[in-house]
C-alpha positions in Angstrom: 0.0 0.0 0.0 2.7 2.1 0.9 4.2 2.1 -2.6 0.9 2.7 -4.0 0.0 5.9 -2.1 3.9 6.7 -3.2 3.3 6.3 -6.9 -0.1 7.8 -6.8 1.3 11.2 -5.4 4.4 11.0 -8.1 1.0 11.2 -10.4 -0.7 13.9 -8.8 2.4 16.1 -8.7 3.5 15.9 -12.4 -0.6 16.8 -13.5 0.3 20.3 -12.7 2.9 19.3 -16.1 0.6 18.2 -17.8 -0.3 21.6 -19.6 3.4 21.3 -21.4 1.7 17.9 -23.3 -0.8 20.1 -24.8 1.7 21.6 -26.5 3.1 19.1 -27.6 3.2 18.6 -32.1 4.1 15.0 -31.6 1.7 13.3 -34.2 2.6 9.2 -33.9 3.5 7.5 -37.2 1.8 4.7 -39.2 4.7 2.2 -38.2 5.6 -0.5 -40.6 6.4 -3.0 -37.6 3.3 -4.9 -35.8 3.8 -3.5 -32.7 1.4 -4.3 -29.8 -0.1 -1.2 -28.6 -2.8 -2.6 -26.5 -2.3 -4.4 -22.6 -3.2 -6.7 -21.3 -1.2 -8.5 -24.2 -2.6 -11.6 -25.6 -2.2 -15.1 -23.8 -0.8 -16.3 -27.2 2.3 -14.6 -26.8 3.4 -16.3 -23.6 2.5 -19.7 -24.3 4.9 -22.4 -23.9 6.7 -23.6 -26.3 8.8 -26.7 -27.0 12.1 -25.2 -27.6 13.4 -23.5 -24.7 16.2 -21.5 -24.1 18.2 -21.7 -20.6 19.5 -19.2 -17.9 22.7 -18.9 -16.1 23.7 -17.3 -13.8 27.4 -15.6 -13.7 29.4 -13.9 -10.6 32.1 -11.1 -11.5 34.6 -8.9 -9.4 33.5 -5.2 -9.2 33.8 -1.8 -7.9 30.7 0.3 -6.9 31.6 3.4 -9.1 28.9 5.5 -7.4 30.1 4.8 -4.0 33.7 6.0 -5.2 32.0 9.2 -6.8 30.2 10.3 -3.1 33.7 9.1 -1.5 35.5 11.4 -3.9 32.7 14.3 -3.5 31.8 14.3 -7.0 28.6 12.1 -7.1 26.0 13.7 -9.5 22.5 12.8 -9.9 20.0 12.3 -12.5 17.3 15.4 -12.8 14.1 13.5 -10.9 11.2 15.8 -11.5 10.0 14.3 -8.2 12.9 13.1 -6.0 11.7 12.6 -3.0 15.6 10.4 -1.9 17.2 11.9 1.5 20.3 13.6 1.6 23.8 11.9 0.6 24.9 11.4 3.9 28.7 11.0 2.8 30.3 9.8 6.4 27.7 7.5 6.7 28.2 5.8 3.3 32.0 6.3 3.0 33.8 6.9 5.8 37.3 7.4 5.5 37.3 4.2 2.5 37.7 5.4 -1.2 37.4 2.2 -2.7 34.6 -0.2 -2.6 35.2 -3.6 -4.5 32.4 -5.9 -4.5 31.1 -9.4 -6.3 28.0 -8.9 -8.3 25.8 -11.4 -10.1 23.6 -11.0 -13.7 21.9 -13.5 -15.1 21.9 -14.9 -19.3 19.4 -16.2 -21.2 20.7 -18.4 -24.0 18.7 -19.2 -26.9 17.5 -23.0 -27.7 20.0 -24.5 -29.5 22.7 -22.1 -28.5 26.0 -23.3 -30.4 29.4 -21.6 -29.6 30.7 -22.0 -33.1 27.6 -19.6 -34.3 27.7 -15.6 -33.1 24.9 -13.8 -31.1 23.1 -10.4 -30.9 23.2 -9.4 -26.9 20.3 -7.6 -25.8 20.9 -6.0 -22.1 17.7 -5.4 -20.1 17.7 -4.0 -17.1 15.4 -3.5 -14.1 13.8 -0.6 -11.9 13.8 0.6 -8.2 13.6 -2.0 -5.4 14.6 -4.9 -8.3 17.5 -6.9 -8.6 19.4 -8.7 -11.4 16.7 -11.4 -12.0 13.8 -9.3 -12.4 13.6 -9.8 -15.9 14.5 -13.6 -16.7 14.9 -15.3 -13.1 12.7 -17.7 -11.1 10.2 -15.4 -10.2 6.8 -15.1 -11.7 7.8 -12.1 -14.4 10.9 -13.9 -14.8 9.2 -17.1 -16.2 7.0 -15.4 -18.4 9.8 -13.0 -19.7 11.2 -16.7 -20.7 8.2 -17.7 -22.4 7.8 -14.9 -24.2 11.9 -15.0 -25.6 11.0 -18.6 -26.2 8.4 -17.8 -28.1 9.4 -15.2 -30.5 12.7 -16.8 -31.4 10.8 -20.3 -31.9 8.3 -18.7 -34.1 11.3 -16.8 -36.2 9.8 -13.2 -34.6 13.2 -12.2 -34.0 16.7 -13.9 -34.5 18.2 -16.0 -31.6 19.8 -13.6 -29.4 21.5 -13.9 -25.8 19.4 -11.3 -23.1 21.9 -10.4 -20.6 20.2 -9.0 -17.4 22.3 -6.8 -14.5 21.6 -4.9 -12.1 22.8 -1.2 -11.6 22.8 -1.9 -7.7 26.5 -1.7 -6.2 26.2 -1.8 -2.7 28.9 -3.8 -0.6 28.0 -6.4 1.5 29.2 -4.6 4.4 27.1 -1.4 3.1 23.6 -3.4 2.5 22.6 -2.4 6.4 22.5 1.4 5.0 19.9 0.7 1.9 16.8 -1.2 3.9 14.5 0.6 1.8 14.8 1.3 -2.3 11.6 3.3 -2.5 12.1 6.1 0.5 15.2 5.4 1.9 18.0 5.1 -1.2 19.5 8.4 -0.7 21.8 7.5 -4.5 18.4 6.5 -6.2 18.8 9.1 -8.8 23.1 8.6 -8.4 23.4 4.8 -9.4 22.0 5.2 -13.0 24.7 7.9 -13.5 27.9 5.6 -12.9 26.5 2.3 -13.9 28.3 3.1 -17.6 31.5 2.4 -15.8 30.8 -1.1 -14.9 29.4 -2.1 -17.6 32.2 -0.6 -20.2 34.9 -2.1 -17.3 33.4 -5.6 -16.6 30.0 -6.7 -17.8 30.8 -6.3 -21.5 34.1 -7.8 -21.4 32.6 -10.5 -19.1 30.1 -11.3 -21.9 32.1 -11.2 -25.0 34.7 -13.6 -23.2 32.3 -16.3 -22.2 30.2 -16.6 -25.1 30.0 -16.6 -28.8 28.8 -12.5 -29.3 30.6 -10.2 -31.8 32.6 -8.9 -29.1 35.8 -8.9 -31.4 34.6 -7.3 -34.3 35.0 -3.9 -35.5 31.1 -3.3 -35.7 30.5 -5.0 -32.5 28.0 -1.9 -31.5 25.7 -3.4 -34.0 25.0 -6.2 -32.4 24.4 -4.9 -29.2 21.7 -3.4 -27.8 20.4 -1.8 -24.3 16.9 -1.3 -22.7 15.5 -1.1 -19.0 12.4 0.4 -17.4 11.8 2.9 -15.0 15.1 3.8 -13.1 16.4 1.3 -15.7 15.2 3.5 -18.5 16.9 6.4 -16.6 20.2 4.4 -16.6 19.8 3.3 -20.1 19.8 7.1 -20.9 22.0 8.6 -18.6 24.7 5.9 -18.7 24.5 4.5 -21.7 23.9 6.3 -24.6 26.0 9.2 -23.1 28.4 7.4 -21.9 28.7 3.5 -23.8 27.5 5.3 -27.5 30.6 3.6 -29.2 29.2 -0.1 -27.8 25.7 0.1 -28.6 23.5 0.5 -31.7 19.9 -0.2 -30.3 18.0 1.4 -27.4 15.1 0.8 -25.3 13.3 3.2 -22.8 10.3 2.0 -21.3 8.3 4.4 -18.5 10.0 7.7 -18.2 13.8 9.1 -19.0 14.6 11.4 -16.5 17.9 13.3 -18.4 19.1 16.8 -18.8 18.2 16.8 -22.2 21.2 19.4 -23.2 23.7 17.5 -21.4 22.5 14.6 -23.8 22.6 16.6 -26.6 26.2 17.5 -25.9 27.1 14.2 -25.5 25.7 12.6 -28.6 26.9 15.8 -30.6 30.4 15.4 -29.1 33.5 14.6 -31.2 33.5 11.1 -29.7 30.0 10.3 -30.6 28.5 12.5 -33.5 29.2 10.1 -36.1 27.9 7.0 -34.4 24.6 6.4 -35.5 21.6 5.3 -33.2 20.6 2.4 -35.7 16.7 2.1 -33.3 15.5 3.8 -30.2 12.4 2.2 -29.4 10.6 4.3 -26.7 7.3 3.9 -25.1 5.1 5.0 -22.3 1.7 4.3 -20.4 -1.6 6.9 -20.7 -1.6 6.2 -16.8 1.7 6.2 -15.8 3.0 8.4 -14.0 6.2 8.9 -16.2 4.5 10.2 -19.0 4.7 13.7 -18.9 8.6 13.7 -18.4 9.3 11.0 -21.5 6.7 12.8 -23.6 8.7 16.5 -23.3 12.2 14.7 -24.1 10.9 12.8 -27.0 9.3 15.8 -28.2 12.8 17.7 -27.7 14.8 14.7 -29.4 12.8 15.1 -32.4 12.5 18.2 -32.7 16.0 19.8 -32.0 17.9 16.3 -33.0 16.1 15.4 -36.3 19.3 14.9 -38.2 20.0 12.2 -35.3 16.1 10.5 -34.2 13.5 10.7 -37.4 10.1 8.9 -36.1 9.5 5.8 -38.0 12.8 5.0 -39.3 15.4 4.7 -36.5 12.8 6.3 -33.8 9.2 4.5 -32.5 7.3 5.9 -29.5 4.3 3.7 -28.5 1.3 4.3 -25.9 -0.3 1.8 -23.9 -4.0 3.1 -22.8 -4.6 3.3 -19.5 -1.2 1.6 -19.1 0.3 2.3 -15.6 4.1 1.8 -14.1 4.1 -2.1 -14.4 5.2 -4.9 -16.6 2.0 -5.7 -18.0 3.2 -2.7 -20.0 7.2 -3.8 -19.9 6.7 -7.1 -21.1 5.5 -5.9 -24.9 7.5 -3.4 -24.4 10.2 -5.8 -24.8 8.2 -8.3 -27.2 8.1 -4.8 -29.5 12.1 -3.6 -29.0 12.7 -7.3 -30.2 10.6 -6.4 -33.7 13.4 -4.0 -34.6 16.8 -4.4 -32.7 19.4 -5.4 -35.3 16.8 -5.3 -38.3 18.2 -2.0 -39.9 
């Protein structure tokens, strides 16, 4: 319940944005792919099917970056239009330590049939607040019907046989876990992990990856056979970390409920030296009528558009889809995921 109230004031606060959507010129496109654009999704699209795929689960050394950015007194955070996280208490976190090294686990879904001597696409998807590395394709109840649902798209030949790699952009010690007891009111770097999670990835996820299966790591257009996504706080991180920051390793993006970026700062970054003639091949983007996030991925899609149309054109490398009455929840994630599936690695 508490969560509830939580999310339901996050909703009534951003109305009084709402007025900035009515000026909005955004007109959706007729979209060649068959996205779905109606919840709750069919049953037909989770059904079991006989070719699975498997998960694993892998374990790899760490640091927590954002820990070493509030040691160092440089941790920045992503613009919340309604942070309501407590102060960085920096003694409390830190202490005198300026290092934090840590284990960390993800989890990989293989595709049926998985053969090393072939290479894979490698989609990342990552979670939101209060989740963890499984969220997407563990044990749990959304976890076995994310599986169902890969299962069934790559059986049916809906999208090519691809390895889903799912983190977490979580790095807390285990002698720090005491100090985070409560993701949704009490996670004073809520808005700070999704700023340095760029670092661990570039450092040790992808590396991790490339070196224990068959992906085109080694290749000069490896970034075209990788792509990102993540939800929520997840779609925050996919933003903030790593389009700005990872541009040169991905191709394909996904940002489902909300985005949460200083939108020149992102400009800047895409229009840098480093990054200005890497092209975003797809950036799938889509959003609830009822969900609180709306109003904030609704002004930054109408700004990427608008003042980036020689980078995001709608309907060729840019798709934005609306759920009605679709709320903050994976009965809206899941096709959001079935959809980004339609077009990574397609152009």
């Amino acid at each position: 319940m508490k969560k509830m109230v939580a999310l339901l004031l996050a909703a009534l606060t951003l109305l009084g944005c709402v007025s900035a959507l009515a000026e909005s010129t955004f007109t959706p496109t007729a979209y060649e792919w068959k996205f779905i654009k109606k919840i709750p999704m069919k049953p037909k699209y989770t059904e079991e099917v006989e070719h699975k795929g498997t998960v694993e689960r892998l374990t790899y050394a760490t640091r927590s970056y954002a820990l070493e950015a509030v040691a160092a007194g440089t941790a920045v955070k992503a613009p919340d239009d309604n942070d309501t996280s407590p102060a960085i208490d920096k003694e409390a976190l830190c202490g005198d330590q300026t290092e934090f090294p840590m284990e960390k686990e993800l989890y990989v879904y293989l595709p049926y049939g998985y053969d090393p001597a072939k290479k894979y696409n490698v989609v990342y998807a990552l979670h939101g607040t209060d989740a963890q590395a499984d969220y997407w394709i563990g044990d749990n109840s959304m976890g076995l019907t994310t599986r169902k649902l890969l299962d069934r798209m790559m059986d049916a030949g809906e999208c090519e046989p691809c390895i889903v790699v799912t983190p977490t952009y979580y790095s807390i010690p285990e002698d720090k876990k005491d100090l985070f007891p409560d993701f949704w009111d009490g996670d004073a770097l809520a808005n700070v992990w999704p700023m340095y999670f760029w670092q661990e990835m570039r450092n040790e996820i992808i590396p991790l990856i490339d070196s224990t299966y068959s992906t085109y790591g080694a290749d000069a257009d490896a970034r075209d056979h990788r792509a990102f996504a993540g939800l929520s706080r997840g779609s925050m991180t996919t933003v903030n970390s790593i389009m700005m920051h990872c541009l040169d390793q991905f191709a394909y993006f996904g940002d489902y409920s909300g985005i949460w970026c200083d939108f020149d700062a992102f400009k800047a970054a895409l229009e840098s030296d480093e990054y200005k003639d890497l092209p975003i091949k797809f950036w799938y983007n889509a959003n609830g009528t009822a969900d609180f996030s709306l109003a904030n991925h609704e002004a930054f899609r109408d700004r990427c558009l608008t003042e980036m149309s020689d980078r995001f054109v709608d309907g060729e490398n840019y798709a934005w889809v609306n759920f009605k009455g679709g709320a903050h929840a994976y009965n809206c994630w899941l096709p959001d995921l079935y959809n980004s599936l339609l077009v990574f690695f397609t152009k």
